[in-house]
N, C-alpha and C positions, 0 to 999 in steps of 0.2 A: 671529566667524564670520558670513558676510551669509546672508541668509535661504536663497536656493539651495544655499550648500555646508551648511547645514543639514541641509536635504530631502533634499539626496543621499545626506547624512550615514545619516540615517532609512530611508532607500532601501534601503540599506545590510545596515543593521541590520535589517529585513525579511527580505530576501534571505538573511541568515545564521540568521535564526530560524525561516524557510522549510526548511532545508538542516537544522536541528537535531530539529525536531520529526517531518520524515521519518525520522532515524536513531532516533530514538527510538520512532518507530510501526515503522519495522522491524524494530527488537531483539524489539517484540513480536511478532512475526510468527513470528521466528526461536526465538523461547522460545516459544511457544505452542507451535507441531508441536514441540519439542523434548521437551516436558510430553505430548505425546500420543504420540509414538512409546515411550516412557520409560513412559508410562499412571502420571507420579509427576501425583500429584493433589496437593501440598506447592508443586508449581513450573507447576502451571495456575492455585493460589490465588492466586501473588505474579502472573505476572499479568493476572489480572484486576481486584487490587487497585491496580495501576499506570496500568491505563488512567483513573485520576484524575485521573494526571499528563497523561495526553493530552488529556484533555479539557480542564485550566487550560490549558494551553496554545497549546489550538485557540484557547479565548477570548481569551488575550492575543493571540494575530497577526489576528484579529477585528477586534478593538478597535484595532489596531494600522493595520489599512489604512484603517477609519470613520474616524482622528483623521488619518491624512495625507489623506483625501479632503476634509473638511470645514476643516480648517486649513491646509494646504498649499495650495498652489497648483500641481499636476501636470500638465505637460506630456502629449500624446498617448501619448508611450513609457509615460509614467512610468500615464497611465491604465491601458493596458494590463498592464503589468507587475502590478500592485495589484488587475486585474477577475482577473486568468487566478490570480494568489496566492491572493487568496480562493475559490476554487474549488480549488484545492488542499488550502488549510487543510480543507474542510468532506471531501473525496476523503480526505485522510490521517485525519480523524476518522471516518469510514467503516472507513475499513482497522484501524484501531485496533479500534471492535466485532467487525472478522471475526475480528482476533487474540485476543481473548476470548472465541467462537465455536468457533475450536478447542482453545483452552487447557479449553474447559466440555465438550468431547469426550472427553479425557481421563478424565473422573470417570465414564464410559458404557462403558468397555470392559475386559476384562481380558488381559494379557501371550500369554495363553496361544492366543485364538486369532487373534495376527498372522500376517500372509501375508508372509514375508521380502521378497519381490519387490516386492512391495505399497507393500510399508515404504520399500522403498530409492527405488521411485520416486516417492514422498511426497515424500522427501528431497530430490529431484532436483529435483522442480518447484515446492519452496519455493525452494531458491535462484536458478532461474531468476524465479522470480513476484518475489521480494526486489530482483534485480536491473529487473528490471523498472520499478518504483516507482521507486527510486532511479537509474536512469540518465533518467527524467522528470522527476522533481524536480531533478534538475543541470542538465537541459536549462533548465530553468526560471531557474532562479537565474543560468544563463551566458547565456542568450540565444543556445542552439543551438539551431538549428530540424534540422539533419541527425540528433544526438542524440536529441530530440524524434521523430524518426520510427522511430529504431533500436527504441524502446521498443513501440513500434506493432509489427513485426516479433519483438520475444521473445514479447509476449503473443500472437500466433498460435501461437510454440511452443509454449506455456502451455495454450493450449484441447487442441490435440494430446493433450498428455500427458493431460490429462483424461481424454478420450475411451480411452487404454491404462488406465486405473487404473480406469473401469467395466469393462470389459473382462477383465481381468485380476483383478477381485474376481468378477464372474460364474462364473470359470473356478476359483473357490477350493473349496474341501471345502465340501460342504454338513453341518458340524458347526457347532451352537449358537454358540458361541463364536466361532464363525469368521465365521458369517452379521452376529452384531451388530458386529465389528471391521470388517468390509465395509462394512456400511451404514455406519459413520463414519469409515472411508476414501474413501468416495466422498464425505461431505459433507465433510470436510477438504478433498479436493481441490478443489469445486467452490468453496469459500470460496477460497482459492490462487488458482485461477480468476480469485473476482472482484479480489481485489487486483492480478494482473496486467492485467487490462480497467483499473482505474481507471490503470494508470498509461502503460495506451496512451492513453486519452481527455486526460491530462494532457499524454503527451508530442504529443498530436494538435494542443492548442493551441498549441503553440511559434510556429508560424509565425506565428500571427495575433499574437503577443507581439510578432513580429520586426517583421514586415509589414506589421500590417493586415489581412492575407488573411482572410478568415470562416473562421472554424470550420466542419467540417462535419464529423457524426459518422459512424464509419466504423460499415457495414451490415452 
């Protein structure tokens, strides 16, 4: 194999290890508020003890774009691609503590004073904020920059619904139980929150992956 279909080779294999370790910082995400709606404190332990796994992980795609920058020989794309990845990697190791974040909520509240409504729209704006990340991180790995923007547009929905779930815990029974499920309702969501921000700021840089174009972060 000559040296470049090597690199590309490498390139590659980045790009798929880019795409593996977002599914796997999502799955936390998705199990974290899973373990906090649930208030099972057995399935916030598993993980928080997994984000271990995030963490080797982060270091290997780390290490991964140092050894093709330093022994490679990368083209402008190829720059890009491997500057806007590793900002990623260090964005999905973020997201990974927030799922941890919520999973450690869990252990702070009891069944008894959730707010259904509350709950369901937790729900809601996990899997929006989920997709969020992950339609940035595809952007990323395909070299959509139009993808790359759609993600910019959920996580505005994402702040939204924040903004209903203060709102809507305000508007909850002022009983003990109820008060502390609120307050970590609303920092659940605001974590949700920031995972969908990181994965507009990811999918914000698509273009410049494409392009060229500067980054410029939205206000």
């Amino acid at each position: 194999m000559s040296t470049r279909l090597h690199f590309q080779a490498e390139m590659e294999h980045f790009r798929t290890g880019l795409v593996e370790m977002a599914s796997l910082v999502l799955s936390q995400v998705e199990r974290g508020v899973a373990a906090w709606e649930d208030v099972d404190v057995a399935a916030a332990a598993d993980v928080i003890a997994t984000d271990d796994q995030v963490d080797a992980r982060c270091a290997e795609l780390d290490q991964k774009v140092f050894s093709l920058q330093l022994l490679e020989a990368p083209v402008a794309g190829d720059q890009r691609l491997l500057h806007v990845g590793l900002i990623a990697v260090i964005a999905l190791e973020r997201v990974g503590d927030l799922a941890v974040a919520i999973a450690e909520a869990a252990t702070s509240v009891r069944p008894e004073g959730a707010v259904p409504e509350v709950q369901a729209l937790i729900s809601r704006m996990s899997a929006r904020s989920v997709d969020t990340l992950a339609r940035a991180v595809q952007a990323i790995a395909r070299g959509d920059a139009e993808l790359g923007e759609q993600a910019a547009v959920e996580a505005a929905v994402v702040r939204q619904m924040l903004g209903e779930v203060v709102a809507s815990t305000a508007a909850a029974p002022d009983e003990p139980e109820t008060r502390v499920w609120s307050a970590a309702a609303v920092l659940v969501g605001r974590h949700l929150e920031r995972v969908a921000n990181n994965g507009a700021e990811l999918g914000g840089r698509v273009r410049f992956l494409v392009s060229g174009e500067a980054f410029t972060r939205a206000t």
